[in-house]
N, C-alpha and C positions, 0 to 999 in steps of 0.2 A: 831891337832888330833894326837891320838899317830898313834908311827911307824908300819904299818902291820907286822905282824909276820907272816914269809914264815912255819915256822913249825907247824903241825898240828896235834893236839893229839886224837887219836881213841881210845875207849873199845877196849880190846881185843876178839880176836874172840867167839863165844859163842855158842853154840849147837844148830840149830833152830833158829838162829838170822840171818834175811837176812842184808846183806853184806848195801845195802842202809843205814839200820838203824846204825847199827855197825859203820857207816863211818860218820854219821852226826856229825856235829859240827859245833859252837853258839860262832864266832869270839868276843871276847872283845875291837876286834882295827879294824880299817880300813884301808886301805893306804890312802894317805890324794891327789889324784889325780880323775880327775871326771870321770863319767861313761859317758861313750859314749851316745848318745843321743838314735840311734840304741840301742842297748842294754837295755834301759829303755823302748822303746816303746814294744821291744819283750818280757821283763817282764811283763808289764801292759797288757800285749795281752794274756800272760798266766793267768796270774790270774782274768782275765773278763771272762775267759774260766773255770777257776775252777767248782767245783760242790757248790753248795749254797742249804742251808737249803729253805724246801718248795717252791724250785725254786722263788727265789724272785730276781728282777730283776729291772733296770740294776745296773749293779756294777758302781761305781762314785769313780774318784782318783783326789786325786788335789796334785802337784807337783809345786816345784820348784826349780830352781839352787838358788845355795849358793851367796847370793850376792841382790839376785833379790826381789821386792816387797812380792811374793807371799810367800816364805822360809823365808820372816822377818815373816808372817803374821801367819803362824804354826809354827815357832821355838818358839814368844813368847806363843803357848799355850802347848805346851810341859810339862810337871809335870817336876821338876829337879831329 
């Protein structure tokens, strides 16, 4: 994986632009170290929480670490 890059580029400030939006930003690298397990479950717990079109339900994730049958089993259906 490439290297994280610690610097991070924002829009500049903008008249009427809340500060969340202004600040977002859509990494091209990761740091090539794992995410905590915790961490992953409190994602996945956020986003089963989200809001969903015509309430439709439940939300379904499938995961896996790097290495593991399941991460073979969705890396190979990946578009390149």
């Amino acid at each position: 994986m490439a290297k994280f890059e610690e610097k991070q580029k924002f829009l500049p400030a903008e008249a009427g632009l809340a500060e969340v939006i202004g600040r977002r930003w859509s990494p091209r690298a990761f740091a090539d170290k794992a995410v905590p397990k915790e961490d992953l479950r409190k994602l996945f717990e956020a986003a089963r929480r989200a809001p969903l079109s015509y309430n439709e339900k439940p939300w379904r994730f499938i995961w896996g670490g790097e290495g593991g049958a399941t991460y073979q089993r969705v890396f190979v259906k990946l578009v390149e």
